[in-house]
MARMARTOR-44890 format. One record per residue (C-alpha): y, x, z; residue in three letters. Coordinates in steps of 0.05 Angstrom, whole numbers, padded with zeros to 5 digits, always signed. Layout:
REM MARMARTOR-44890
YXZALA/...
REM end
This chain:
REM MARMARTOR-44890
+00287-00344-00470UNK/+00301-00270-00457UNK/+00253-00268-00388UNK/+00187-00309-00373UNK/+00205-00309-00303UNK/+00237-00381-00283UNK/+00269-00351-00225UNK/+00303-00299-00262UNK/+00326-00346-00318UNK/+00356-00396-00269UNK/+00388-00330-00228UNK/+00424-00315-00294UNK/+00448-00390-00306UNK/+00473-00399-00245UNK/+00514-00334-00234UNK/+00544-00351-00305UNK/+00555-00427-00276UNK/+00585-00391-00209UNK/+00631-00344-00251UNK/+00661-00405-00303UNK/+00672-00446-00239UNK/+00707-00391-00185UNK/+00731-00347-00235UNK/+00771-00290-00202UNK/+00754-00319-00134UNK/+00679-00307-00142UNK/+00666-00265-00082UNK/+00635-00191-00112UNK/+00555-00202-00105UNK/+00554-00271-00091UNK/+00476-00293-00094UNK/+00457-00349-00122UNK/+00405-00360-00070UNK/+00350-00385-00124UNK/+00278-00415-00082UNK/+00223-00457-00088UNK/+00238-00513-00062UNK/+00202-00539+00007UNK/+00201-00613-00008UNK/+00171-00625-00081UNK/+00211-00693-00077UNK/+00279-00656-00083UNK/+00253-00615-00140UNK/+00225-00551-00166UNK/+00275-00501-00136UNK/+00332-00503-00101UNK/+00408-00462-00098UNK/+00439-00454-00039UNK/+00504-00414-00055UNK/+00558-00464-00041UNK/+00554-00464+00034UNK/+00566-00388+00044UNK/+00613-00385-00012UNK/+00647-00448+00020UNK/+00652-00413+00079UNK/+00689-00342+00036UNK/+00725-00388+00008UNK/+00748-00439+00056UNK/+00735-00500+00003UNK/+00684-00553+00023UNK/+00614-00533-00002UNK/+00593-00605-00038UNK/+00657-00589-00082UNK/+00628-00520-00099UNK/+00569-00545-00109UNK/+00586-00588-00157UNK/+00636-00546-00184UNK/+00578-00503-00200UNK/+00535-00557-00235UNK/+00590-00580-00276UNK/+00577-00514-00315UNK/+00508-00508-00302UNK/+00474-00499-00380UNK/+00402-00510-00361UNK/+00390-00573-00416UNK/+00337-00535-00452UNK/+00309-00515-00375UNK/+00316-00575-00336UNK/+00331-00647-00314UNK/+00408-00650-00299UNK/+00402-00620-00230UNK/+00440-00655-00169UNK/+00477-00630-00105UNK/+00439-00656-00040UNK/+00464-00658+00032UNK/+00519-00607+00057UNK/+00511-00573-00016UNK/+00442-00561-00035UNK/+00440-00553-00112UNK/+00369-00588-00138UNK/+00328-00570-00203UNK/+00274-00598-00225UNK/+00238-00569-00283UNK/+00219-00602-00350UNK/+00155-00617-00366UNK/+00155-00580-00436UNK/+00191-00522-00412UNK/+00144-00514-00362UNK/+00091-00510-00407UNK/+00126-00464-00463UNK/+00138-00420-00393UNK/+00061-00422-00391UNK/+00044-00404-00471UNK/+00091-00349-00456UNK/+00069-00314-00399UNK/-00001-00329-00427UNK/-00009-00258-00457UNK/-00037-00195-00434UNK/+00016-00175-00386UNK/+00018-00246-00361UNK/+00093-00248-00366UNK/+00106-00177-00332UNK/+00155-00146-00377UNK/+00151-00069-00372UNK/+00216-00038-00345UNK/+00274-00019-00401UNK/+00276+00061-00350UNK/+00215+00064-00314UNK/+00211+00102-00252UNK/+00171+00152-00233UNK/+00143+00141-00170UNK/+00102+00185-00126UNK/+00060+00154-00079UNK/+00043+00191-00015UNK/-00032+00163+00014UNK/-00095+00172+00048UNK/-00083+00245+00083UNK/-00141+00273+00106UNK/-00160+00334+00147UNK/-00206+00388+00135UNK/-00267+00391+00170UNK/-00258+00319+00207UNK/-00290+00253+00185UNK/-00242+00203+00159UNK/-00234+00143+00212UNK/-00197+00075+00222UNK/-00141+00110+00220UNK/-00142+00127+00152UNK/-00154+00057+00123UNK/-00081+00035+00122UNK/-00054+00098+00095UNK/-00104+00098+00037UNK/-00111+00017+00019UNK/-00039+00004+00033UNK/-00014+00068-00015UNK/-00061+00044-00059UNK/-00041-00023-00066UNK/+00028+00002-00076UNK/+00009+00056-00132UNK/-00023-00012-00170UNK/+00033-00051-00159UNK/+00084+00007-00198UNK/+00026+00015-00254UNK/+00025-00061-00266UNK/+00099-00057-00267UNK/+00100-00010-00320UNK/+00122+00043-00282UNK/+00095+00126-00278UNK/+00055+00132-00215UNK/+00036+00201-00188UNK/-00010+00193-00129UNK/-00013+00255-00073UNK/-00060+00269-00028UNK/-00035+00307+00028UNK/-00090+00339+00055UNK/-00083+00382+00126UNK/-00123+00443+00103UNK/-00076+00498+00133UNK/-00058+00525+00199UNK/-00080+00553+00264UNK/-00126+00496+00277UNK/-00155+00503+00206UNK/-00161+00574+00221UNK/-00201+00554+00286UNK/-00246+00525+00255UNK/-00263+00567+00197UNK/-00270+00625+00250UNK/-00318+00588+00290UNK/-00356+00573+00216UNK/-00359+00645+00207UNK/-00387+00671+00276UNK/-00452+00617+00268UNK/-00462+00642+00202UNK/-00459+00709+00217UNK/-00514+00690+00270UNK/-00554+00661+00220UNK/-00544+00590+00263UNK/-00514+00558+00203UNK/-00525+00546+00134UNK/-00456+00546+00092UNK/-00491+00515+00020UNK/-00517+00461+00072UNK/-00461+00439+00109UNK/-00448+00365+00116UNK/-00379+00336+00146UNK/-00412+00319+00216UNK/-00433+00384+00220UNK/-00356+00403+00204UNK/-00330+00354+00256UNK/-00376+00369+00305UNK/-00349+00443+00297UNK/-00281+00424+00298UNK/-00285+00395+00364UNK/-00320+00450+00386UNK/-00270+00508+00365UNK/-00216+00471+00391UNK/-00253+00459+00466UNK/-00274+00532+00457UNK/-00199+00561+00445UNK/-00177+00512+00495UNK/-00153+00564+00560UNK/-00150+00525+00622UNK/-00100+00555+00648UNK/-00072+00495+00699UNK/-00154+00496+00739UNK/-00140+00582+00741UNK/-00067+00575+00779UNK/-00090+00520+00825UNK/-00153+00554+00839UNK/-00114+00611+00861UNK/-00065+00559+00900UNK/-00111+00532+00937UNK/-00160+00584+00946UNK/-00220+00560+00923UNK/-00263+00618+00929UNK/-00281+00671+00887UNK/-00345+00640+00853UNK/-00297+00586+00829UNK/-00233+00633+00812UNK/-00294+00675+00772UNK/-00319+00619+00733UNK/-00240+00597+00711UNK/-00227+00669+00688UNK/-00287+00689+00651UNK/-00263+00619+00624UNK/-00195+00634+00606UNK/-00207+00703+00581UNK/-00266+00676+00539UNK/-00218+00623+00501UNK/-00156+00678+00495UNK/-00203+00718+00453UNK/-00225+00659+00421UNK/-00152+00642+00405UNK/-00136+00711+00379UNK/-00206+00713+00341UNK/-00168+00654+00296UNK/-00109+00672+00301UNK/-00140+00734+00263UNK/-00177+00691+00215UNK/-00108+00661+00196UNK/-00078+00723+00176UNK/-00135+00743+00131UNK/-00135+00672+00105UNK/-00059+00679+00093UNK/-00068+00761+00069UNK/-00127+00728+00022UNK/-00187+00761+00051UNK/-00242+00727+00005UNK/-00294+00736+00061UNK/-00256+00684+00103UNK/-00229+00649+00047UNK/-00305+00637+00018UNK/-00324+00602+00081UNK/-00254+00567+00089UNK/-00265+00544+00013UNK/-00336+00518+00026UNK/-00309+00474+00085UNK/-00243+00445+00041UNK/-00298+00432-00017UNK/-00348+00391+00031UNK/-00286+00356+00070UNK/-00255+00327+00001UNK/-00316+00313-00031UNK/-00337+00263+00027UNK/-00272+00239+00033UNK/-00254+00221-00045UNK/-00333+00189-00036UNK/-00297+00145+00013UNK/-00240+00126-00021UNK/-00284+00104-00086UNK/-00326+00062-00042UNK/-00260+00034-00024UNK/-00241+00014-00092UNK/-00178+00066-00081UNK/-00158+00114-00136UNK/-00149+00179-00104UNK/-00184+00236-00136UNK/-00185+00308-00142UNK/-00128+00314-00179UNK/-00080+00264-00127UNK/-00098+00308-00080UNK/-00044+00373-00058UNK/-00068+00409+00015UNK/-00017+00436+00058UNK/-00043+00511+00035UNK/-00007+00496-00034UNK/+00060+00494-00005UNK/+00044+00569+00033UNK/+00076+00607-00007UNK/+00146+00559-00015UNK/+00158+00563+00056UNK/+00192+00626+00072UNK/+00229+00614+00008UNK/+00254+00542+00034UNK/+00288+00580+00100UNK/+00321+00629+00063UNK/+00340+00585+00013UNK/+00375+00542+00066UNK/+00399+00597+00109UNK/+00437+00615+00040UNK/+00472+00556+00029UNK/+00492+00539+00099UNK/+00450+00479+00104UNK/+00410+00500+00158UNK/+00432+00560+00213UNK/+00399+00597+00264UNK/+00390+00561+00345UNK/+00360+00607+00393UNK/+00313+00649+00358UNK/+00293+00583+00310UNK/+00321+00550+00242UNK/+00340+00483+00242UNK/+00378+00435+00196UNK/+00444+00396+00232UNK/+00427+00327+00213UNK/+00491+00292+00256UNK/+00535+00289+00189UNK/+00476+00248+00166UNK/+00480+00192+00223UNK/+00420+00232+00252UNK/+00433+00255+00324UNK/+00364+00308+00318UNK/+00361+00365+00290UNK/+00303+00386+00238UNK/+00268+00440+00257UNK/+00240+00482+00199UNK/+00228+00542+00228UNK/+00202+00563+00299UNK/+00229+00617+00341UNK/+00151+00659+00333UNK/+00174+00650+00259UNK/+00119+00594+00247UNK/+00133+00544+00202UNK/+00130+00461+00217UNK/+00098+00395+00184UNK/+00174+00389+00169UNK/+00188+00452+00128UNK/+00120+00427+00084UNK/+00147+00364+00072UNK/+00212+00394+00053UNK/+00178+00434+00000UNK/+00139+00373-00013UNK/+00196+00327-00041UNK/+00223+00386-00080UNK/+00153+00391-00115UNK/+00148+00326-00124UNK/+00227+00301-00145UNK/+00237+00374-00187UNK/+00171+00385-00214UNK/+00133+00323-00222UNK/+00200+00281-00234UNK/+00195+00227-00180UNK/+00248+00182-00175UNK/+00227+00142-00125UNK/+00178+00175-00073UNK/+00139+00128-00029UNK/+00101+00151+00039UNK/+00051+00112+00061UNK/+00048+00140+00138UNK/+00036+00108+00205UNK/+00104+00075+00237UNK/+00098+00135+00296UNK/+00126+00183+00241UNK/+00188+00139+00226UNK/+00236+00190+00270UNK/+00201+00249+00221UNK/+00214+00223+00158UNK/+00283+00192+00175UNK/+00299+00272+00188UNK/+00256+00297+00133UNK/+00290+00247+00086UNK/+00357+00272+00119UNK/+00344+00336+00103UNK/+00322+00338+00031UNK/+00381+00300+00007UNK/+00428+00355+00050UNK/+00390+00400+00018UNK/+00387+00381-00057UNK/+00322+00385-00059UNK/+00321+00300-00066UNK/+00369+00311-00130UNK/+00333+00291-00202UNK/+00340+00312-00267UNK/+00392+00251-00274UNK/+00440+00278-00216UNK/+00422+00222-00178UNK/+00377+00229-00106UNK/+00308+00202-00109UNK/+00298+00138-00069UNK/+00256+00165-00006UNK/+00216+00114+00029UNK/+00165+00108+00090UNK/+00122+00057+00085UNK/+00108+00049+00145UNK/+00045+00017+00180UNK/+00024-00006+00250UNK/-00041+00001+00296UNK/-00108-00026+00284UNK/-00130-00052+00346UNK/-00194-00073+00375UNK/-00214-00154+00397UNK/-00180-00119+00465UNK/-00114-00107+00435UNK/-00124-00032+00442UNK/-00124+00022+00390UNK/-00193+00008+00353UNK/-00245+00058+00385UNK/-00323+00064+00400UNK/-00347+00049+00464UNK/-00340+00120+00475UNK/-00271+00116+00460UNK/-00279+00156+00400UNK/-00237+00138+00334UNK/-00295+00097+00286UNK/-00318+00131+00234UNK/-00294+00097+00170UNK/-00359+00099+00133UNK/-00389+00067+00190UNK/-00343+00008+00190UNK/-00354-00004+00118UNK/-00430+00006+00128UNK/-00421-00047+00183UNK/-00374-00105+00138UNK/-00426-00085+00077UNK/-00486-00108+00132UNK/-00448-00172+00157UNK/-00429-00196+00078UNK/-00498-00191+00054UNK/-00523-00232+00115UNK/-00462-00289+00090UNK/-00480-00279+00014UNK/-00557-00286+00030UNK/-00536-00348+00074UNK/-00497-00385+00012UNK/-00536-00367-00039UNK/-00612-00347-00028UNK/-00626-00356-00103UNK/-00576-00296-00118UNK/-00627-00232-00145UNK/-00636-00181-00096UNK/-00598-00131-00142UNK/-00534-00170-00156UNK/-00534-00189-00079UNK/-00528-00121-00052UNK/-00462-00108-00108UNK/-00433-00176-00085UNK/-00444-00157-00010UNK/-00411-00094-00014UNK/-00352-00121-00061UNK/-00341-00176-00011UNK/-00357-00129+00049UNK/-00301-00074+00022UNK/-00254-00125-00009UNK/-00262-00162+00072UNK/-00240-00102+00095UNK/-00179-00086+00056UNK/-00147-00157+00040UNK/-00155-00164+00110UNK/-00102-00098+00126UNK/-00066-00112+00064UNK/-00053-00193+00080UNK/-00019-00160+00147UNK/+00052-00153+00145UNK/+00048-00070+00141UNK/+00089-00065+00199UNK/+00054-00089+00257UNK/-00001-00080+00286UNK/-00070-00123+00279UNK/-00136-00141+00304UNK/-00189-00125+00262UNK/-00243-00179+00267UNK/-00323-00180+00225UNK/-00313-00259+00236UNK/-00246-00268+00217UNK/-00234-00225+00153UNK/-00315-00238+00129UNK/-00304-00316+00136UNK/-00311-00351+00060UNK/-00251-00402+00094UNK/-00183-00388+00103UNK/-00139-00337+00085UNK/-00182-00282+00073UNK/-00216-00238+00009UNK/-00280-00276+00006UNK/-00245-00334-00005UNK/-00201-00310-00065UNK/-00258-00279-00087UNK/-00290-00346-00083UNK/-00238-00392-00112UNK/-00245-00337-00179UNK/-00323-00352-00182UNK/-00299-00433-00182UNK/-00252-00414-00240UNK/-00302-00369-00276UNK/-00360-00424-00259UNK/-00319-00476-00299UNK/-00298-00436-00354UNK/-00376-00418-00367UNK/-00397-00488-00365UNK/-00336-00501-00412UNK/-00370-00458-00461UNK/-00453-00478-00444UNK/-00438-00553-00438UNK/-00373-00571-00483UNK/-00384-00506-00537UNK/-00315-00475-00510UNK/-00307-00402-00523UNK/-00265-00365-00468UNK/-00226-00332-00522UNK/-00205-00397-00558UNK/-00163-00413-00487UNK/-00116-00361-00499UNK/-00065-00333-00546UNK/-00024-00362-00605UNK/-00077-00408-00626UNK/-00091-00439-00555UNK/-00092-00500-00544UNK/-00022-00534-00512UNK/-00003-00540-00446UNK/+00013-00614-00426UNK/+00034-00619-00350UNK/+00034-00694-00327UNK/+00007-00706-00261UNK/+00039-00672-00198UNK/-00013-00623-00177UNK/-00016-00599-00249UNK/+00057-00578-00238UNK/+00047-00550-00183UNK/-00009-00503-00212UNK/+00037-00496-00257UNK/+00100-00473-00214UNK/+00053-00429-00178UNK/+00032-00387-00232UNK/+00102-00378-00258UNK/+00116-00340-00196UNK/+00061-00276-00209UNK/+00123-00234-00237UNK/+00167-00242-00186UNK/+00114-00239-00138UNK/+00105-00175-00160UNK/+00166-00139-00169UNK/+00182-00169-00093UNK/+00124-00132-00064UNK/+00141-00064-00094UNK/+00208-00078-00085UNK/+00201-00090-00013UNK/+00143-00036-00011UNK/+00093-00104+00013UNK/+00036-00115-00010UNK/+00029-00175+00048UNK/+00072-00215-00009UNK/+00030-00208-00062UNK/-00040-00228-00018UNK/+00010-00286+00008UNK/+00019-00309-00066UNK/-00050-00319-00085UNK/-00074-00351-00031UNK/-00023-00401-00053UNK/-00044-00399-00121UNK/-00116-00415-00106UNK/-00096-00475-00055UNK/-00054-00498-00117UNK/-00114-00490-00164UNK/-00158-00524-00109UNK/-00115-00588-00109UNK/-00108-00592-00180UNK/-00185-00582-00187UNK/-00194-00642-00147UNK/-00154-00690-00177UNK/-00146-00657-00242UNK/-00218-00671-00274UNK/-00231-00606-00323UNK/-00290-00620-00354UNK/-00295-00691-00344UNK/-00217-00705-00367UNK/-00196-00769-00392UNK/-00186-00742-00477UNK/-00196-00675-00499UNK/-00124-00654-00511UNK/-00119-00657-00434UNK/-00185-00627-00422UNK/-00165-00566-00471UNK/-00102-00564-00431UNK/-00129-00567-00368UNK/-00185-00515-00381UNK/-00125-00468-00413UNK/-00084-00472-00344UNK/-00156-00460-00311UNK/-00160-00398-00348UNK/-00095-00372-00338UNK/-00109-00383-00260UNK/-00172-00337-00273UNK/-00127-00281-00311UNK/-00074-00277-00242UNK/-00129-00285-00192UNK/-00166-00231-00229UNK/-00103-00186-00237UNK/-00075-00197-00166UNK/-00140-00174-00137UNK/-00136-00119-00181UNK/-00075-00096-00159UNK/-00097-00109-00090UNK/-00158-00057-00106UNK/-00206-00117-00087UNK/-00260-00123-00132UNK/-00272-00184-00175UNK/-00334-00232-00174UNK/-00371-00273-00227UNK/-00423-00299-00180UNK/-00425-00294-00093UNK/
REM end
């Protein structure tokens, strides 16, 4: 068989069976609607083309149907499949062929074959700011663009991951001043700096440069007397000059005056060191190297304008630059320059996509951003390809995506915030979930050392956490809950991380009890796969799905499809565990069988959460 993937095999017979039967008449793109089927009775999957291909064709859809199945070539596949109902085409798979399925996707890649032209895909995640502590905030954009980099890689595909980090800018420039002035006064220590010290003195640069202007005009409306009208002034005039101190310290960063650009360094250095910290003790790969901060693009931007002033792609509107975006079904224009001359998170993210489509050779560029930037990137997007700047190597535009992400909210259904209504701290959630797991891991098994149990309680703590965001459906919002994403019930990570310490449990008593080395399970000299009673087919069926699973999720850019899956895998492996005995089968040909499929159930649990970034357990 060319492909290990059932689905895609019975795709390909039935558009051949479609095209023999319709010839000419076969509707361009007609789908042969391939799915699992919902009834096990009816059989393994189901086709239901003929109705909307009746309906093109005006032809009654049991007679397509069966015009379909007269041509149908799936004898080395399947039991001779039948039409149901208004047209419903049944298959049921054949025992053997489900089980060579099996011995061949039982291999490394289990069954993933690596793409004939990979893409290159740049992945777009985390996006952190200097000098701030990362918060809730930042847990989509970093596990869900995560989860999507692991998904390409275990597709075979190039992944580039990017960092965008905010380290550029007035506000950056703020700060950095306000660095400089303590040090100066000997009130700070820049070798000691930590980040709370760094966001404590980014709030307070930004309160300090903060003029109120509004409380100065209504004190002089109102005339609220002059000790007042003082107190406002000395107030503005004190944040003007703090404005203009930073707007000073910008253009010595920007001139590169290395006294400024020491201390400016020192606060980028502590901010990213903290934050990659963060993202390892979230499992997600984002390093040094992924990361690119807006001060790298500096130097493009002028050259961007001009570049699209030349061409005519973008034009001058009262004193500003923008890009006409109505040709592209896009009633706003992009604004990439301001009328002060300042440039915009646009014009970087213009410069960003040419980097990454010209230079690092992205084909397919993925942006793992919350949903409130949708109108941004839908111009952004607009704009590159207008400007060329989307255009590969190949002549064809890079596929430019925003994977977009809703709201964590708190048990009130409000954006997720201390008591104070500050955002939470990251680290302190994590600290939290860590707490709360090894309470549940001491709970279920006190015998577990003290050592292992603080690894499995932050595993299951972390992993919690992210399954939890990941199992979501990217697009919406949800409720984060300790109880509901730390319970070992249910459709959570402690219980996939569970139902892989059942597999790995059996597999070592295999091997202490029956002499059964792991190894012998798998490869060409495995034992065979015989599939006779109904839930061992429908372990079976279920682990035949892990490819398309797969190439779904990345597809669709959702990694809720892939948690989805194996939670269904390990309520398949549950059933057949319970009426499937393993150890205690009837002859040994079915106990080597049976342990085989319990092994190959390990090997995608163990990959899926791998791909998830959720760490896997031998013992909770």
């Amino acid at each position: 068989m060319p492909t290990r993937d059932v689905e895609s095999i019975l795709v390909e017979r039935f558009r051949h069976a479609m095209r023999a039967a319709l010839g000419d008449a076969l509707p361009v793109g007609a789908d042969p609607l391939i799915a699992a089927s919902r009834n096990p009775s009816f059989g393994d999957f189901q086709s239901n083309a003929a109705m909307p291909l009746a309906k093109a064709l005006g032809r009654p859809p049991r007679q397509i149907a069966q015009s379909i199945v007269d041509r149908l070539e799936l004898d080395d596949l399947a039991e001779p499949p039948t039409v149901a109902g208004p047209g419903f085409i049944n298959v049921r798979l054949k025992a053997e062929a489900l089980a060579g399925l099996l011995a061949a996707m039982d291999e490394p890649g289990l069954g993933v074959e690596p793409p004939a032209e990979p893409d290159t895909v740049v992945v777009d995640l985390c996006g952190v700011n200097l000098a701030k502590q990362m918060h809730v905030g930042h847990l989509r954009a970093t596990v869900i663009g995560d989860a999507l980099a692991r998904l390409f890689e275990r597709l075979g595909h190039r992944v580039v991951r990017q960092n965008h980090f905010g380290d550029w800018g007035l506000p950056i420039a703020m700060v950095t001043a306000y660095v400089r002035r303590l040090v100066d006064r000997g009130e700070a220590d820049l070798e000691r700096l930590t980040l709370d010290d760094l966001d404590r003195y980014y709030r307070a640069a930004q309160a300090e440069c903060d003029a109120d202007r509004p409380g100065l005009e209504a004190a002089r409306r109102f005339g609220l007397g002059p000790k007042a009208l003082a107190e406002l002034e000395a107030q503005v005039a004190g944040a003007e000059e703090r404005l203009a101190d930073a707007k000073r310290a910008l253009v010595a960063l920007q001139s590169g005056d290395e006294s400024i650009l020491t201390i400016w360094r020192r606060i980028a250095d502590v901010t990213l060191t903290e934050c990659l910290a963060t993202c390892a003790r979230l499992g997600a790969n984002v390093t040094a190297e992924h990361t690119a901060g807006e001060s790298t693009y500096r130097d493009e931007l002028p050259e961007i304008v001009e570049d699209l002033l030349a061409r005519g792609v973008a034009r001058e509107s009262r004193g500003a630059v923008i890009i006409d975006l109505t040709d592209m079904g896009i009633a706003e224009p992009l604004l990439i320059r301001k009328s002060d001359g300042g440039f915009l998170y646009a014009t970087t993210d213009l410069a960003g996509i040419r980097r990454r489509v010209r230079d690092m050779g992205g084909t397919r560029l993925v942006y793992a951003v919350d949903a409130r930037q949708s109108l941004h990137f839908r111009q952004v997007f607009a704009g590159a390809i207008k400007a060329g700047y989307a255009q590969t190597a190949a002549g064809a535009d890079a596929r430019l995506e925003h994977a977009a992400f809703g709201t964590v909210l708190g048990e009130d259904g409000r954006p997720f915030k201390t008591r104070s209504g500050e955002n939470v701290r990251l680290s302190d959630l994590l600290d939290e979930a860590v707490r709360r797991a090894g309470d549940a891991v001491a709970q279920k098994n006190p015998d577990l050392p003290e050592g292992e149990r603080a690894a499995v309680a932050e595993a299951v703590g972390i992993g919690a956490v992210k399954f939890a965001d990941l199992a979501t459906d990217r697009i919406k919002d949800y409720v984060f809950s300790f109880d509901r994403m730390l319970a070992f019930e249910g459709d959570t990570g402690p219980y996939l991380q569970y139902a892989l310490v059942r597999v790995r449990s059996i597999l070592r008593k295999a091997q202490e009890e029956l002499g059964v080395e792991p190894a012998s399970l798998t490869g060409p000299d495995a034992p065979p796969i015989v599939i006779t009673e109904p839930d061992e087919r429908a372990l079976a069926l279920a682990l035949l799905r892990f490819g398309s699973t797969l190439a779904g999720a990345a597809e669709s850019l959702q990694p809720h499809r892939l948690c989805a899956y194996l939670l269904s895998l390990a309520s398949a492996f549950s059933g057949f565990f319970q009426t499937c005995p393993v150890l205690r089968a009837p002859d040994e040909a079915a106990r080597r069988s049976r342990l085989r499929l319990t092994a190959l159930t390990g090997a995608v649990l163990t990959a899926g959460l791998e791909t998830l970034g959720v760490t896997p357990l031998d013992r909770m």
